[in-house]
N, C-alpha and C positions, 0 to 999 in steps of 0.2 A: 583583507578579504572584501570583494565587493559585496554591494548592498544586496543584490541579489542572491548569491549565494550568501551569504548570510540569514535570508529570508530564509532560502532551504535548507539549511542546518538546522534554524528554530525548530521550525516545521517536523523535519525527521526524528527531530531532541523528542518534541513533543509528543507524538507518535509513539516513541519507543517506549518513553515512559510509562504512556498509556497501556501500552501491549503487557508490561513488566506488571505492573498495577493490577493487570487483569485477567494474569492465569499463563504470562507467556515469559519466563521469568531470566531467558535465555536470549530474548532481542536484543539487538545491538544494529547501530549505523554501521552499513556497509563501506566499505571503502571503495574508491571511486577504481571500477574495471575496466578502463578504456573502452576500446569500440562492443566487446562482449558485454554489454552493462546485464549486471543480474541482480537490478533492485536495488530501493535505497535501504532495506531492514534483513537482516540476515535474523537466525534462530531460532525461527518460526518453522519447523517441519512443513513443509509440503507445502509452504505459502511464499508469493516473491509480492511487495511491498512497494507499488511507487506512490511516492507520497509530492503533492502540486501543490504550492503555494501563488498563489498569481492572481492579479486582481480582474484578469479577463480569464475564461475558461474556453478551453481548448480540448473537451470532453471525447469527441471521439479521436483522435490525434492520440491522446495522453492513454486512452484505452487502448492503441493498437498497438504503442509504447509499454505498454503493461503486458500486453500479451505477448510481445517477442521477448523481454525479461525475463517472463514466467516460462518459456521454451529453451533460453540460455542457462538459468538455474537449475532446468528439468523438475519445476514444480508444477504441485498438482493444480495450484489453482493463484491465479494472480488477483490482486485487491488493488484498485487506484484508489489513494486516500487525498481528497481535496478538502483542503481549507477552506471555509465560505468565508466571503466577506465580511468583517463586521464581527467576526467568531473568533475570540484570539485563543490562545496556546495554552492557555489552563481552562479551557473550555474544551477539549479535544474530543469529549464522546459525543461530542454534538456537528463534528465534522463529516463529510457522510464519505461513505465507503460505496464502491461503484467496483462492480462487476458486471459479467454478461449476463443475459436470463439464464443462460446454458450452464455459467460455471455454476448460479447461486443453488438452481434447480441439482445440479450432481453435487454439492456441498452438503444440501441438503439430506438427501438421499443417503450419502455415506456417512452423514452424523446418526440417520435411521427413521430419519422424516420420509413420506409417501412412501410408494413401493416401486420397485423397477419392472420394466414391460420387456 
């Protein structure tokens, strides 16, 4: 395995665990879907998971990457989880999770935060 995808294994390892840990007990690494890619964390209802490990960030690239993911899986709402530098893999709640203002703002909304217009 290259060093690189090696990187993104930890990375998704770490991720899943965290999801398992924390009320999501059915995550699991996806397996690789060829050109259809639909996310690196399957089990999650109604969420698609791309999870970046990389020492330069490529923020909206990797969002536009999450959102055609999140349209192949036909989920409701895609999460890009990036690793910060300097932040290893047993430190995961501290890696920050990136969405649109638009998805966080309807996430919110259908958990029963604000009101709809």
């Amino acid at each position: 395995m290259s060093k690189a995808k090696a990187k993104g294994t930890s990375a998704e390892t770490a991720v899943v665990k965290f999801l398992i840990d924390n009320g999501f007990p059915y995550a699991e690494r996806r397996a690789l879907n060829g050109a259809l890619d639909l996310g690196d964390i399957t089990g999650t209802p109604a969420l698609a998971w791309e999870v970046k490990n990389h020492k330069t960030y490529k923020i909206p690239a990797w969002l536009k990457e999450t959102e055609q993911e999140t349209k192949n899986a036909k989920a409701d709402f895609g999460v890009l989880v990036v690793k910060p530098n300097g932040v290893g893999v047993t430190n995961t709640a501290n890696w920050w999770a990136i969405m649109s203002l638009e998805q966080i703002t309807n996430l919110l909304r259908e958990a029963g935060y604000g009101t709809r217009r």
